[in-house]
N, C-alpha and C positions, 0 to 999 in steps of 0.2 A: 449378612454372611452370603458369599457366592454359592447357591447350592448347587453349581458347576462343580465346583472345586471341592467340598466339606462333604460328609454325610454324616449323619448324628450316629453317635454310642450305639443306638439299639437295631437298626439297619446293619450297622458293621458289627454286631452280632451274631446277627442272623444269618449274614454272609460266612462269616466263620465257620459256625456249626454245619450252614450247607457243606462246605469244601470238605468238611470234616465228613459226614457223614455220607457225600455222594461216594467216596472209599470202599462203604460198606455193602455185604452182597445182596443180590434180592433170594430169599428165600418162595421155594417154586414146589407144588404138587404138580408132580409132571405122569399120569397113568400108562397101562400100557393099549388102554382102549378106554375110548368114548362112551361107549355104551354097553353095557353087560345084562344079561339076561337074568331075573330073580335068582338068587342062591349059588350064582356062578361065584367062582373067585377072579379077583380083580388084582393084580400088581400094580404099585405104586412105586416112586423114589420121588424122596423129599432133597431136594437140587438146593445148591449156594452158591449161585455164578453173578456174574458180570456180564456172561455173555447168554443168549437167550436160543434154545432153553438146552445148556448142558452144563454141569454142573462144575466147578473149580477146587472147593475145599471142601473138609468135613469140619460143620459145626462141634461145639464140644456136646458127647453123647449128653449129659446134665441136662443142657438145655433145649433139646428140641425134643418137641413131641409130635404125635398124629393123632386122629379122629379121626372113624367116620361121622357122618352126620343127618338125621332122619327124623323125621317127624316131632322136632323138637329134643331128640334123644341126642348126646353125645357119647359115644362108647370109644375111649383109648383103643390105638393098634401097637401090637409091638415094633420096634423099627429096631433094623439090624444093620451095623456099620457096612460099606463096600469101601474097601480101599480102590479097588481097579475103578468105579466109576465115581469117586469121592462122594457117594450120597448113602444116605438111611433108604433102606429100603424095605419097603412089607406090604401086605396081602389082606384082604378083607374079603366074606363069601358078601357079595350084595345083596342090601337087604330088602330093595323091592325092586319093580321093572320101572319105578313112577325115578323123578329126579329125586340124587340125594349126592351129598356134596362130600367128599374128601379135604382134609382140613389139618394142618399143622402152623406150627409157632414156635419163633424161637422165641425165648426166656429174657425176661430184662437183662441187658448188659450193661455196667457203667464203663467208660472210654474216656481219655482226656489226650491234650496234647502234653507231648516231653518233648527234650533235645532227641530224641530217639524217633521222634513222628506222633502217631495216634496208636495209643495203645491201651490197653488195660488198665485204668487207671481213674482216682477219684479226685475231687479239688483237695484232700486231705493227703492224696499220694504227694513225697516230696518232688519237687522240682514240676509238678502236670496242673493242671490250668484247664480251663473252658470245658470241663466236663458235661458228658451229655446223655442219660440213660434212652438205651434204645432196642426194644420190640418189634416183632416181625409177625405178621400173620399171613397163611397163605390159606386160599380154598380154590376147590374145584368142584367144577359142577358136571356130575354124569347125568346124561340125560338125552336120551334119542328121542323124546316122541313131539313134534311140535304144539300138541294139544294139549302135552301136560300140564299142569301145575306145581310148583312148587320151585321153580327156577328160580325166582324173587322172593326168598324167605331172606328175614335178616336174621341173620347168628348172635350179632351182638357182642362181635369184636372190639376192640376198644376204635380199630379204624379198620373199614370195612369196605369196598365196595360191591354194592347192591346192583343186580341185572333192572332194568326194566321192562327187559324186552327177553323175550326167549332164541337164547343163539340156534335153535331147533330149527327157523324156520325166517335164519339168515340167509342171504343169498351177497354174491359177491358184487360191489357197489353201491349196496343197501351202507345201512349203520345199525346201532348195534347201542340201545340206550343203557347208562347205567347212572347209577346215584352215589356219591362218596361222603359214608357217614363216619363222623368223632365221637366215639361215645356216645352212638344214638343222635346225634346231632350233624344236620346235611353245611359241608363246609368249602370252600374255594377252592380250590390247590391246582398242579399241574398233574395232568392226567395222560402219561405215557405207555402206548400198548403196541406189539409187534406181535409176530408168527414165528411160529417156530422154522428155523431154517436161513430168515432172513436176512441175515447177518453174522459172519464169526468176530464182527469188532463188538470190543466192550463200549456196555451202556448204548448203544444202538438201537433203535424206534423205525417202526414203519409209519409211527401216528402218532402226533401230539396234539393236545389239545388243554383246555380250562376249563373243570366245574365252575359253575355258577355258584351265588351266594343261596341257592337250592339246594347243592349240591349234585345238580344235574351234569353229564357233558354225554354227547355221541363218540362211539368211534367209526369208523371208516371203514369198512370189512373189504379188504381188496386181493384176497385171496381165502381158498377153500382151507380146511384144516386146523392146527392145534394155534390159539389165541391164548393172549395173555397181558393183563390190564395190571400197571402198575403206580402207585400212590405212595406220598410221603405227606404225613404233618409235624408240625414240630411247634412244640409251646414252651412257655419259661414255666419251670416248674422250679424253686430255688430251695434245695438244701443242703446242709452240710458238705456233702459229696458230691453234687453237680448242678447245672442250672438251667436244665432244662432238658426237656423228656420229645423224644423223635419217635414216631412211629411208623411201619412200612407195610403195607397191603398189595398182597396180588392176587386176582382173581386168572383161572384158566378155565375157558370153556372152547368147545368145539364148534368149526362150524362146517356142516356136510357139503 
């Protein structure tokens, strides 16, 4: 067989589900400050865009939630719809001056294709096909002091990316290490991150790059300001309703 010409069943899978799921928005903890002083209160909006970092739609209230996140503790925030800026929005008093990370997630979705496109839908809906459940997690890290700790704690997101390096005591040209874990598990993938501002086209990067089979990659720090690192994996997970499970992480951190 020319493998010019052929590519086997499960590449042309895979390829699928991509197209399918590049569609879909990145979910963003986007604050209204970097760094907050103990027992201040801090604003948040939890963003669903394409373009980076402003936000397009409003997820369904069901499924998205927020956190903050501290010392091992997760405590729920309430979030409150904004039609004018289509995001959730809410408020946490901070709960130390050390790092602690702001954190939401949209809720499993199943998605198939119809004559309609990609829509809601399972392999058991009539007429939808190549179904694909998919999860979102987003976190932020507040954190001004460069000597802190706790930048690089792992949350233990189903798909996660991990700092290595403290964005504290980034500078512009430097890099900016981080780790991308599945399940506790350090995995390959494409590793795309831009700044805010960068760009109003969708899906837009200032910087791409490949974890390693570490789960290692750098990024590029080529500007001061609000960062944000985005990942995708996808595995065949095969039942009833769909055949395989995609997951999306972004990490946002600051750099002064």
């Amino acid at each position: 067989m020319n493998c010019t010409r052929y590519i086997s069943l499960g590449v042309l899978v895979a390829l699928i589900v991509a197209a399918k799921t590049a569609a879909a928005h990145e979910l963003i903890v986007k604050p209204t400050a970097m760094t907050v002083a103990p027992g201040a209160q801090l604003d948040f909006a939890v963003l669903s865009s394409h373009v980076f970092i402003t936000s397009q739609e409003l997820e369904a209230p069901e499924d998205v939630r927020a956190d903050v996140v501290f010392d091992g503790k997760r405590t729920e925030v309430p979030l409150r719809p904004d039609e004018g800026s289509l995001s959730y929005l809410g408020s946490v008093n901070a709960p130390t001056g050390k790092p602690f990370f702001l954190v939401a997630a949209r809720l499993p979705q199943v998605w198939g294709t119809t004559a309609k496109g990609v829509v809601r839908a399972t392999n058991k809906t009539p007429g939808a096909s190549h179904a694909f459940k998919i999860d979102k997690f987003a976190k932020t890290l507040i954190n001004g002091a460069p000597d802190a700790a706790g930048f690089d704690v792992v949350l233990g997101d189903p798909l996660e990316i991990v700092l290595t390096e403290n964005p504290a005591s980034a500078h512009v040209g430097g890099e900016i290490g981080v780790r991308i874990l599945a399940n506790g598990k350090p995995v390959a993938t494409t590793v795309n991150a831009t700044y805010d501002g960068f760009s109003k086209k969708q899906d837009t990067y200032a910087y791409t790059t490949l974890s390693g089979v570490d789960g290692s990659a750098v990024v590029k720090i080529t500007r001061r300001g609000l960062w944000m690192v985005r990942v995708q994996n996808s595995l065949p997970e095969k039942t009833d309703e769909y055949d395989r499970h995609v997951t999306r992480a972004v990490l946002v951190f600051g750099v002064p």
